[in-house]
N, CA and C atoms as a LAMMPS dump frame, in Angstrom:
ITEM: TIMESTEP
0
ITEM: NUMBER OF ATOMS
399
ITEM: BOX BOUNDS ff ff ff
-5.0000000000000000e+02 5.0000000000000000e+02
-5.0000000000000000e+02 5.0000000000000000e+02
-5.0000000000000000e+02 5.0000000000000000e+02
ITEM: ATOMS id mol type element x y z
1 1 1 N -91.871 -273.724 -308.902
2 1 2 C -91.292 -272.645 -309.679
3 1 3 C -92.362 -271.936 -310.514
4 2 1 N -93.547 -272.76 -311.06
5 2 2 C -94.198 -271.877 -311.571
6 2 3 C -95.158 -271.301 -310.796
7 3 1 N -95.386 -271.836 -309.81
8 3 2 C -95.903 -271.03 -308.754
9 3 3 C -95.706 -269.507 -308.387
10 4 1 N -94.545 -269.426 -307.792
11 4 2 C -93.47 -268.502 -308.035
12 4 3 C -93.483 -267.167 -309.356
13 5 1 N -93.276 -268.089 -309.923
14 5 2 C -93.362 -267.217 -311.691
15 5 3 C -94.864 -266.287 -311.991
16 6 1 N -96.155 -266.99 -311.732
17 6 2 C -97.194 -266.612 -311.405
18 6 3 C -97.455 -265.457 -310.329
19 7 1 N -96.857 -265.676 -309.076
20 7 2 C -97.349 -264.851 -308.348
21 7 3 C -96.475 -263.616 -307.91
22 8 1 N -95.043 -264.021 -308.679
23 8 2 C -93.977 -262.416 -308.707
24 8 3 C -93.627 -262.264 -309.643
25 9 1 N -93.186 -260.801 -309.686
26 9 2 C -92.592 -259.989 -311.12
27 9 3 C -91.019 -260.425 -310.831
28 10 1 N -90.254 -260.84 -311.785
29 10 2 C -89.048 -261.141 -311.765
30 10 3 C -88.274 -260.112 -312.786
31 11 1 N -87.277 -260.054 -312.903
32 11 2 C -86.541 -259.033 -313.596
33 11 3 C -85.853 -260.439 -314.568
34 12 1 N -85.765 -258.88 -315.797
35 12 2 C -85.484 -260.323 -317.141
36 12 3 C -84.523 -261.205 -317.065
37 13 1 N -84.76 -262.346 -317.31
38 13 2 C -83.682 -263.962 -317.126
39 13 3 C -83.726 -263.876 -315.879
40 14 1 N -83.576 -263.66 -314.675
41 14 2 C -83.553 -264.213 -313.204
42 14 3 C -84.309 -265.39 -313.168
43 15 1 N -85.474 -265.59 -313.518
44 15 2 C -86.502 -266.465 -313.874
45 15 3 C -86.038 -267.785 -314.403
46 16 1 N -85.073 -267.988 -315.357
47 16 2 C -84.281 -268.218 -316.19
48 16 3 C -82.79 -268.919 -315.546
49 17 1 N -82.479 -267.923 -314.947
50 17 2 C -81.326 -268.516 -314.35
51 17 3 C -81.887 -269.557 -313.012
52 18 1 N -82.678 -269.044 -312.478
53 18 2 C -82.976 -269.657 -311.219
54 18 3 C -83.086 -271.263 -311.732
55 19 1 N -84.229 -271.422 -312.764
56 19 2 C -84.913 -272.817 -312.749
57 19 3 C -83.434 -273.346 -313.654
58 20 1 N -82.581 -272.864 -314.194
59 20 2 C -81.09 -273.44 -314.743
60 20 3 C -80.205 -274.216 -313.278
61 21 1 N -80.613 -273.155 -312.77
62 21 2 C -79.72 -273.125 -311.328
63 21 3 C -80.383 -274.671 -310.552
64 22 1 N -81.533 -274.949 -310.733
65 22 2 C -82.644 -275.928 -310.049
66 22 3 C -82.335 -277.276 -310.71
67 23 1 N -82.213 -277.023 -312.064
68 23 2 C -82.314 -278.519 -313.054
69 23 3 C -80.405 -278.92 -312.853
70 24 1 N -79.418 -277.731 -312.617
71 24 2 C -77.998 -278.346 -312.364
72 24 3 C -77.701 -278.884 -310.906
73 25 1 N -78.34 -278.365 -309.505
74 25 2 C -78.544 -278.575 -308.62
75 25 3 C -79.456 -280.336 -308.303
76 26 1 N -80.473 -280.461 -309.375
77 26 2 C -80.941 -281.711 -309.022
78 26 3 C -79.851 -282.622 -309.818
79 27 1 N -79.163 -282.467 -310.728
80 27 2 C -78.099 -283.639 -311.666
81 27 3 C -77.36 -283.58 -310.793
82 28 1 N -77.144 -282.915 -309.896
83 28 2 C -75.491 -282.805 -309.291
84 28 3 C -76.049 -283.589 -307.991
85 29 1 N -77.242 -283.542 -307.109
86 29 2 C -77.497 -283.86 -305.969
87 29 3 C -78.194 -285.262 -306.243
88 30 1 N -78.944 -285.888 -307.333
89 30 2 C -78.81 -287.258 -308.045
90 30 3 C -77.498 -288.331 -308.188
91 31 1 N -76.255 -286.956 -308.861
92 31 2 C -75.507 -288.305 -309.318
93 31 3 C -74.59 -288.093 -307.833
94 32 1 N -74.109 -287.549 -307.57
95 32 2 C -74.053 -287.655 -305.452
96 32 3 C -74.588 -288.399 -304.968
97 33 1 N -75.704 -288.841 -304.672
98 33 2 C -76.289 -289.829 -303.819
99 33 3 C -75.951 -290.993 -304.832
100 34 1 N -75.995 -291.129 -305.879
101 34 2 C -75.779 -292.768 -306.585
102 34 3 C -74.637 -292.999 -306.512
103 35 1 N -73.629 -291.757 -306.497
104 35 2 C -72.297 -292.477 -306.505
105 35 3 C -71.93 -292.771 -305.358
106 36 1 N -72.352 -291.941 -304.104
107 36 2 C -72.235 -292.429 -302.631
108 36 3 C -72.769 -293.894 -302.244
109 37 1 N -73.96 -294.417 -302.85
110 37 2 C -74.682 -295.31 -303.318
111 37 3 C -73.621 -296.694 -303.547
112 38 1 N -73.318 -296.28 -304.888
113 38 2 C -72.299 -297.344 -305.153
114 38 3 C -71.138 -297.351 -304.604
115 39 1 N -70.272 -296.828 -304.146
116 39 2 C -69.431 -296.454 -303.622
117 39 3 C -69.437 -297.354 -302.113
118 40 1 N -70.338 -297.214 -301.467
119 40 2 C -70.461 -297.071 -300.09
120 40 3 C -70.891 -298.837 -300.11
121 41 1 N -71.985 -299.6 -301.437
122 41 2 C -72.049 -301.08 -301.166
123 41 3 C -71.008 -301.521 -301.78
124 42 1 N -69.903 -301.605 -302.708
125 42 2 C -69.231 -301.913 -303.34
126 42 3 C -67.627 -301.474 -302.545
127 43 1 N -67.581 -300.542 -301.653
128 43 2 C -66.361 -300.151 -300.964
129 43 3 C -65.121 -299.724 -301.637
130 44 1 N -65.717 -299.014 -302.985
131 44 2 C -64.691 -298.208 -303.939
132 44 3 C -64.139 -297.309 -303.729
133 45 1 N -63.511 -296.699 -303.183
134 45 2 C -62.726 -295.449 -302.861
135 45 3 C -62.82 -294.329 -303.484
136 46 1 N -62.64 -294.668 -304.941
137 46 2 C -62.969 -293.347 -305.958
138 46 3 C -64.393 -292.897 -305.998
139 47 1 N -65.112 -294.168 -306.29
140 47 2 C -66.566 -293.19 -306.355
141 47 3 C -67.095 -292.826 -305.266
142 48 1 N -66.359 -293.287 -304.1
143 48 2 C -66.929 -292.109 -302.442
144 48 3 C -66.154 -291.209 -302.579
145 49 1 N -64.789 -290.871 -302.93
146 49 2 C -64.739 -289.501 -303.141
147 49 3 C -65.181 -288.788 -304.039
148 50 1 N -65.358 -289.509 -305.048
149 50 2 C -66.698 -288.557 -305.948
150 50 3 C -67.75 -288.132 -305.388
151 51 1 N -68.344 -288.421 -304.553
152 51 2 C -69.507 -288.609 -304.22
153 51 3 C -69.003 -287.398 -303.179
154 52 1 N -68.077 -287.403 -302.701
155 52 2 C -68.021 -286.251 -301.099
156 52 3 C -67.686 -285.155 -302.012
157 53 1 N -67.016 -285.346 -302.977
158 53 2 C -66.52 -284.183 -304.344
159 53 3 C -68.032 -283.424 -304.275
160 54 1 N -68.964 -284.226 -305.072
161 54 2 C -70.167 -283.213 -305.552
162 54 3 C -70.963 -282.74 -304.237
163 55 1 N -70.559 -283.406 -302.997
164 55 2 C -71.142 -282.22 -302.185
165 55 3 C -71.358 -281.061 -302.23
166 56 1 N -69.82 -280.732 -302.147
167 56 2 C -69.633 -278.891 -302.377
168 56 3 C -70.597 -278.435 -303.034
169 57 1 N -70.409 -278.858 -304.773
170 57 2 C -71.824 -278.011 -305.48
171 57 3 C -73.298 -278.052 -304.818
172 58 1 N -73.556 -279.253 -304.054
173 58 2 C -74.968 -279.905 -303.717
174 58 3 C -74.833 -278.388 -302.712
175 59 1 N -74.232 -278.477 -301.797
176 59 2 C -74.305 -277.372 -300.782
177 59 3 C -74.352 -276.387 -301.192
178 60 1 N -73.491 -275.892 -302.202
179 60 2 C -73.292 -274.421 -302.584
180 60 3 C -74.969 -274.02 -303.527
181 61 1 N -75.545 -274.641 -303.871
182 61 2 C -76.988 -274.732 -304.863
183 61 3 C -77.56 -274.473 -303.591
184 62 1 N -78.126 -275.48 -302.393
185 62 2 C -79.107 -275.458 -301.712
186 62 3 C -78.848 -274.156 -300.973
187 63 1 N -77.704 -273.353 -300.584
188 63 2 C -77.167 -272.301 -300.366
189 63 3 C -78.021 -271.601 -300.784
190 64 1 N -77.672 -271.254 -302.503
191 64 2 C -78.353 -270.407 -303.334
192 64 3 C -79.38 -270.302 -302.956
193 65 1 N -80.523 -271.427 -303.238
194 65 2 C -82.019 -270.897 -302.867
195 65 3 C -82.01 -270.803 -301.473
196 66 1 N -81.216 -270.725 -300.659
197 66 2 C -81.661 -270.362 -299.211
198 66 3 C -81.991 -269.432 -299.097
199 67 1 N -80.528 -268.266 -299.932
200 67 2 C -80.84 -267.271 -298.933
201 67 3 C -80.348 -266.029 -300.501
202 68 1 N -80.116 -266.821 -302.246
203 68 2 C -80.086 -265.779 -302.826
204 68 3 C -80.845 -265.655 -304.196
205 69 1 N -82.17 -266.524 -304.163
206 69 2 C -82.616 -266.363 -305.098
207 69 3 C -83.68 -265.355 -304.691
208 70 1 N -84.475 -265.157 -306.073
209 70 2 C -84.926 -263.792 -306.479
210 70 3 C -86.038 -263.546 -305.082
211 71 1 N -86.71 -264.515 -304.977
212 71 2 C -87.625 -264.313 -303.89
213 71 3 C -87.591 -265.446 -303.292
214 72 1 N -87.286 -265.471 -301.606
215 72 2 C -87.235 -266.69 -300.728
216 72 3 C -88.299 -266.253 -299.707
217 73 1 N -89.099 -268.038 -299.885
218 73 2 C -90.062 -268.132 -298.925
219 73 3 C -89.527 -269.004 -297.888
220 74 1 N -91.117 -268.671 -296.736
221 74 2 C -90.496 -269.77 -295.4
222 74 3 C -90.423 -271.41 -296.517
223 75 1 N -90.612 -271.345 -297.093
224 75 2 C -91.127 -273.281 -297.691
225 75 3 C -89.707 -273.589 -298.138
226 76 1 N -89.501 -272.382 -298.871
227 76 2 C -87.565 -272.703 -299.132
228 76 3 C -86.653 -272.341 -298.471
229 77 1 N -86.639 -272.105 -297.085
230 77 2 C -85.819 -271.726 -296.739
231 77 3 C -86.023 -272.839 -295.643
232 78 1 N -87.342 -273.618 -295.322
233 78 2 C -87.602 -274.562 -294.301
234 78 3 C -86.468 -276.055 -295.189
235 79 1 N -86.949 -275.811 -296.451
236 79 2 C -86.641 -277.135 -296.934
237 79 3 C -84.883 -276.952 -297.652
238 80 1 N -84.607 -276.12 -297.866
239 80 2 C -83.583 -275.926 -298.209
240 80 3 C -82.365 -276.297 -297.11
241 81 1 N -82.85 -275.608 -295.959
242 81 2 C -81.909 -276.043 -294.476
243 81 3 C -81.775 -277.277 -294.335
244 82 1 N -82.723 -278.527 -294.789
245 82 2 C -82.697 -279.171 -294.631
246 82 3 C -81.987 -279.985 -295.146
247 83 1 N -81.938 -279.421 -296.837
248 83 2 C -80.788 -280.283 -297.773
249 83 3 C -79.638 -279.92 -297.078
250 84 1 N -79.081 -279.042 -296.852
251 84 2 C -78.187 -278.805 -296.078
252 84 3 C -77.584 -279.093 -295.091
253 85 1 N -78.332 -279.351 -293.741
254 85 2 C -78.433 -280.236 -293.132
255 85 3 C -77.769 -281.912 -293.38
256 86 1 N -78.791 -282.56 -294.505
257 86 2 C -78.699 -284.154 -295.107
258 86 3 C -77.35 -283.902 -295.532
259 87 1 N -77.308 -283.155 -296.782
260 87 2 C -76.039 -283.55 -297.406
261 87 3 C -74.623 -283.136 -296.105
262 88 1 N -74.829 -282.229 -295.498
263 88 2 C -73.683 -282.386 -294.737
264 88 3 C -73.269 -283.333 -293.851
265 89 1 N -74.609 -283.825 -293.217
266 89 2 C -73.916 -285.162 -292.76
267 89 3 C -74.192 -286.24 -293.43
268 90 1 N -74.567 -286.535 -294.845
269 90 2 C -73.846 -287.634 -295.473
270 90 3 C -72.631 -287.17 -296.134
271 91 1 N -72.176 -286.19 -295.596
272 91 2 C -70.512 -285.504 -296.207
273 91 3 C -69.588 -286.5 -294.991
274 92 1 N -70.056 -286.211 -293.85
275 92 2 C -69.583 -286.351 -292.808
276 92 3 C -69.364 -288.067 -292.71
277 93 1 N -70.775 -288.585 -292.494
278 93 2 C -70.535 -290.374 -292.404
279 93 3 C -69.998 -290.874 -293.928
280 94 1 N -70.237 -290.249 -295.063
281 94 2 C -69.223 -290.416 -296.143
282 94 3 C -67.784 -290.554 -295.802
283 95 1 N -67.254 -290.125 -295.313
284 95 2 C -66.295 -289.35 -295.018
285 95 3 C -65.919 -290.584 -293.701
286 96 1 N -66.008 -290.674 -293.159
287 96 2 C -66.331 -292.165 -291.839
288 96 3 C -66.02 -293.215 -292.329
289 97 1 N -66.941 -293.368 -293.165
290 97 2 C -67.113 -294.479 -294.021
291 97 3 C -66.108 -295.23 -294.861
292 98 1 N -65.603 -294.354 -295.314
293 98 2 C -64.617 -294.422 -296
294 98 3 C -63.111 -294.957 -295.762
295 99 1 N -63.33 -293.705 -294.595
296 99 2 C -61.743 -293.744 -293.637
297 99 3 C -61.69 -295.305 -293.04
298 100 1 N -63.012 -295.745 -292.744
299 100 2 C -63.468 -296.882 -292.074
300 100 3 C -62.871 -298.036 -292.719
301 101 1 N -63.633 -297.829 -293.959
302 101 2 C -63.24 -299.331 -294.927
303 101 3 C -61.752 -298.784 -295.755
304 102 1 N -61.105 -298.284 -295.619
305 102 2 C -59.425 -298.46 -296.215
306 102 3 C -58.583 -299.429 -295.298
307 103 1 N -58.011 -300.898 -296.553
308 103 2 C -57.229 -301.54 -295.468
309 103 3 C -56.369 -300.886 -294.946
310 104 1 N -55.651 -301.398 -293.839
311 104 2 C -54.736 -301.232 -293.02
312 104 3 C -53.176 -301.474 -293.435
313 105 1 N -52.994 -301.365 -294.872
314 105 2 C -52.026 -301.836 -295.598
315 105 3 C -51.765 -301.211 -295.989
316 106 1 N -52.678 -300.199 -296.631
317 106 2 C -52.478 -298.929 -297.892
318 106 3 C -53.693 -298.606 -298.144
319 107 1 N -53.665 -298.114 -299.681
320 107 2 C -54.835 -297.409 -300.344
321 107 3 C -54.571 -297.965 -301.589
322 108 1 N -54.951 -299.67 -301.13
323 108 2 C -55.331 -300.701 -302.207
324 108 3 C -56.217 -299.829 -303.112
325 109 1 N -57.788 -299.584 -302.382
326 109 2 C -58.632 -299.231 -302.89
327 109 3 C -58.51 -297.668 -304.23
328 110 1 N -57.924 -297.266 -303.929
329 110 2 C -57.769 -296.245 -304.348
330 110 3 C -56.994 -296.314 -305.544
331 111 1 N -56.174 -297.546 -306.106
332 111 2 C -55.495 -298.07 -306.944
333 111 3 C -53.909 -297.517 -306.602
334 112 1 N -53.722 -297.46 -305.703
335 112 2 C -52.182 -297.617 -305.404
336 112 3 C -51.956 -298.861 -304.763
337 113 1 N -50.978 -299.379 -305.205
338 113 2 C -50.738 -300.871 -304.491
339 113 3 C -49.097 -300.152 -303.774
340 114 1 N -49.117 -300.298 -302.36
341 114 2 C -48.041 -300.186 -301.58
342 114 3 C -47.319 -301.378 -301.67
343 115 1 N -45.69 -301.638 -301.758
344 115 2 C -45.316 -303.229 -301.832
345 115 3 C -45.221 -303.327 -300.095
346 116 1 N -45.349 -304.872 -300.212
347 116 2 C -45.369 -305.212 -298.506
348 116 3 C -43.447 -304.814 -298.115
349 117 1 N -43.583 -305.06 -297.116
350 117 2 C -42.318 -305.007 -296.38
351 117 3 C -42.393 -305.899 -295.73
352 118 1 N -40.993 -306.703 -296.038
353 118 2 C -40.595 -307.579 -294.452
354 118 3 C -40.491 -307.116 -293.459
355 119 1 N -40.852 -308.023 -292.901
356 119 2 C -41.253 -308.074 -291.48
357 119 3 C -40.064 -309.096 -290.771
358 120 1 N -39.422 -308.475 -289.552
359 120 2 C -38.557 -309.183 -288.751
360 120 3 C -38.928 -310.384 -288.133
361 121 1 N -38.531 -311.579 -287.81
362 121 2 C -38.934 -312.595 -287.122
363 121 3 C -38.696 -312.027 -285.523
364 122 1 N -39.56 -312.434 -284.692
365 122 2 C -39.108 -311.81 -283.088
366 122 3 C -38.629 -312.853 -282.299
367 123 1 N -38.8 -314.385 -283.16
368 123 2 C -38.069 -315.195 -282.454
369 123 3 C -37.39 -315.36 -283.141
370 124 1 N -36.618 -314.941 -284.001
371 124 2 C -34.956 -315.239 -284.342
372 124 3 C -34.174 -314.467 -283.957
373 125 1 N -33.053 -315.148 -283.167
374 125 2 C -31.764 -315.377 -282.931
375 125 3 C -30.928 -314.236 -283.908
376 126 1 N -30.918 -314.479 -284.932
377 126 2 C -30.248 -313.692 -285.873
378 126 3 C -31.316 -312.551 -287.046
379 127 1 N -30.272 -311.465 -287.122
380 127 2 C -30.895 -310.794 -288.12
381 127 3 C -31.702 -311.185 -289.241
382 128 1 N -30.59 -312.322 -289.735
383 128 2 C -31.143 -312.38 -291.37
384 128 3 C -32.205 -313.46 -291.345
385 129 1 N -33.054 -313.544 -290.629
386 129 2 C -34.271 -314.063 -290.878
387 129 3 C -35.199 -313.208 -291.077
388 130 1 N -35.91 -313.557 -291.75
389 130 2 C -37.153 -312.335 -292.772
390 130 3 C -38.124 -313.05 -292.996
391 131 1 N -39.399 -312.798 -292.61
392 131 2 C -40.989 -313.255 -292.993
393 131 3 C -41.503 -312.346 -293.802
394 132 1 N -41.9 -312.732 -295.014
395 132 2 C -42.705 -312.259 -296.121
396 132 3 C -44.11 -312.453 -295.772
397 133 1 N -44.249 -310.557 -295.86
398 133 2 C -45.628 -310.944 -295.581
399 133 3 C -46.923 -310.825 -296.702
């Protein structure tokens, strides 16, 4: 950025907004990967959808410098595709991942507890036999 700043004339605050735009883009694309992070060894439900949550912004930032900040070079527009790229498919195997590890019961994880249902016996004779499951 100061590279940048040095070698073009910027119009007043663009300068300003951009490197604002840079320092909210790295908090947001930090706490994304840690919460995907934890999320993903721990098999928490909420903090992987947190984590697929701050995509959007992660994408919508690397967006920005792709293709609308004040002056785009090949270096940001090589490396920028690329965040783009990453984060979309850790949107994607996020997203896998997830669907992957939810029991088959409910959305324990997620803090809803579904109550079980009986279940019919298939070798009884009569209705009113019931297995708790």
């Amino acid at each position: 950025m100061q590279w940048k700043r040095k070698q073009f004339l910027y119009v007043n605050g663009a300068f300003g907004w951009e490197t604002t735009m840079l320092v909210f883009v790295a908090i947001i694309d930090l706490a994304r990967q840690e919460l995907g992070s934890r999320g993903n060894k721990t098999g928490h439900g909420v903090l992987m959808l947190w984590s697929l949550a701050l995509a959007i912004p992660a994408i919508t930032g690397y967006s920005f410098f792709f293709r609308l900040q004040s002056y785009v070079l090949q270096t940001d527009i090589i490396l920028n595709a690329m965040g783009i790229t990453f984060v979309s498919m850790e949107f994607i195997f996020g997203l896998a991942s997830m669907i992957g590890s939810m029991p088959s019961s409910g959305c324990i994880q997620f803090g809803i507890r579904l109550q079980s249902i009986p279940m019919m016996n298939a070798n009884a004779s009569s209705n009113s036999e019931v297995i708790d499951s």
